[in-house]
C-alpha positions in Angstrom: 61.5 104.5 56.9 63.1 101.4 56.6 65.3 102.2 59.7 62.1 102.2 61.3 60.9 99.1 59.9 63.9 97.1 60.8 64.2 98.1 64.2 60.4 96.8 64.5 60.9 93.5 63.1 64.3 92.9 65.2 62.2 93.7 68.1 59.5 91.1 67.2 61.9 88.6 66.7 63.7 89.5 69.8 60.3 88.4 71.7 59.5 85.2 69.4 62.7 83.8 70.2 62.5 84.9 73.8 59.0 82.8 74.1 60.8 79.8 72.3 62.8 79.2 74.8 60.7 80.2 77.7 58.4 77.1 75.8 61.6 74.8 75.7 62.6 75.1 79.2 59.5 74.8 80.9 58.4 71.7 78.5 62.3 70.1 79.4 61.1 71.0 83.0 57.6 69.2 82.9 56.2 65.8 82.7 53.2 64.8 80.3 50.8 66.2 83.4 52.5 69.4 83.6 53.8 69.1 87.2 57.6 70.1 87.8 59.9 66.8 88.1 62.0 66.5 91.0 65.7 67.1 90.9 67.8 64.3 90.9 68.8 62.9 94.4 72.0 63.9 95.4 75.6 62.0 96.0 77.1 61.6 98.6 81.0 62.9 98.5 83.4 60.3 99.1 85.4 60.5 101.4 89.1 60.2 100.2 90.5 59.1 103.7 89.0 57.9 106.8 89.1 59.7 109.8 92.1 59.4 111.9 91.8 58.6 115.6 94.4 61.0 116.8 93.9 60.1 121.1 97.1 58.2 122.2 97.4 54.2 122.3 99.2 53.8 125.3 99.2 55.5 129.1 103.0 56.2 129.1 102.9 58.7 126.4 103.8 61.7 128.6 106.9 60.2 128.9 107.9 60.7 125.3 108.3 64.6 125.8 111.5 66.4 125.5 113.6 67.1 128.8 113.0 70.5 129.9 116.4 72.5 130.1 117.7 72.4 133.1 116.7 75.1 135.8 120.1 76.3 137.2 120.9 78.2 134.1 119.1 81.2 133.1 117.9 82.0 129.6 120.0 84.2 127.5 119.7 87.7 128.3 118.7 89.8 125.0 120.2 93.5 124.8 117.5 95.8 125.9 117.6 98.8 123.7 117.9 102.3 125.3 115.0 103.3 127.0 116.2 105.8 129.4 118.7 109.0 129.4 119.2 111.6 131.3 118.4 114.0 129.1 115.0 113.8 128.2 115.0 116.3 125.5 113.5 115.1 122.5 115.2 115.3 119.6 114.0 115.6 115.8 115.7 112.5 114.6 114.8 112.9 111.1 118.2 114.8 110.7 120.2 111.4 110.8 120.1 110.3 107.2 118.1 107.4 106.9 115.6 108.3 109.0 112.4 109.6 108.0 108.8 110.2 109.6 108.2 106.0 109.1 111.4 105.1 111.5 111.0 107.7 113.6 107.6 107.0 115.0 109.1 103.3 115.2 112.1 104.4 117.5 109.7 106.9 119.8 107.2 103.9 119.9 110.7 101.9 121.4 111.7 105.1 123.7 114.6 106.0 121.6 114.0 110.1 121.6 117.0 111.8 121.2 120.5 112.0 119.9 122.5 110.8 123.0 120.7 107.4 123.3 121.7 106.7 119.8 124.9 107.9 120.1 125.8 105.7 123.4 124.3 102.6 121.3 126.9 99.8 121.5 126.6 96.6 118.8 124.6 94.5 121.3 122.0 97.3 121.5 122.3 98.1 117.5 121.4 94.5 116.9 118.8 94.9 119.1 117.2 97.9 117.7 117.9 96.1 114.6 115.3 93.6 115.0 113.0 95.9 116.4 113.2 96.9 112.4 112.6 94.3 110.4 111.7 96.1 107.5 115.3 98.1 107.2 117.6 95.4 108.5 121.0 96.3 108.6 120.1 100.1 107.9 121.8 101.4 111.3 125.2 99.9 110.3 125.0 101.3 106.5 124.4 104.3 107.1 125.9 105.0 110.4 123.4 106.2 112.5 125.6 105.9 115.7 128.5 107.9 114.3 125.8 110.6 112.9 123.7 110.7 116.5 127.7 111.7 117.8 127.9 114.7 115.7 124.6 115.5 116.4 124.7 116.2 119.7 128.6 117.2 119.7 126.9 119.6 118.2 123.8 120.4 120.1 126.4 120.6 123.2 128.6 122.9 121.6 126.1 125.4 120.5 124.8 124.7 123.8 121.4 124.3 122.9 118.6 122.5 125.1 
């Protein structure tokens, strides 16, 4: 019974208190003739810096470029990786360790298929590759993938499967 009691009164105070302050905040928000006052007028931000005029001061500003690099010599040639053997058997490159389902689907999305490409890599074409990788740099040269792809397909010739 008193339980009961309690709970009652905590709930009438709960409400008293709840129309205080509903009585407080819209008296703070009135005037004496009970009309809402306005907010406050705002401030304008100031400005830190003023803006900059970035259009150029003088006509002969084209002539400030850089030189362009002269047109007799070519670029630099990068090492195109593999994309083409003659056998166009693909292989299940997963058996060179070090490469999983992740760097496979990377080397078939760069036409590298099967064990003879790898295996006729030279280091131009293994740095290439290499950067085609940037999340396992340096992985071909750890662990070997050139020398494995070899075996490999020693192997696949010697057993003389297709």
């Amino acid at each position: 019974m008193k339980g009961v009691l309690l709970f009652f009164l905590m709930i009438i105070a709960a409400v008293f208190l709840g129309l205080v302050i509903a009585y407080w905040y819209l008296w703070r928000a009135g005037d004496s003739s009970g009309r809402v006052r306005k907010a406050p007028q705002a401030m304008p931000f100031p400005q830190k810096h003023p803006p900059v005029d970035l259009t150029p001061t003088s006509s002969d500003w084209l002539q400030h470029r850089p030189a362009p690099a002269p047109a007799d010599e070519p670029p630099p040639q990068q090492p195109q990786p593999l994309r083409s053997s003659p056998d166009r058997k693909v292989d299940d490159l997963k058996q060179i360790a070090g490469i999983g389902p992740k760097l496979e689907r990377l080397l078939h999305a760069n036409g590298i298929v099967n064990f003879g490409q790898i295996a006729d890599w030279q280091d131009a074409d293994v740095q290439a590759i290499d950067k085609l990788l940037p999340a396992f740099h340096g992985r071909i040269q750890r662990e070997d993938w050139v020398g494995q792809a070899r075996k490999l397909r020693d192997a696949k010739a010697a057993t003389g499967a297709t």
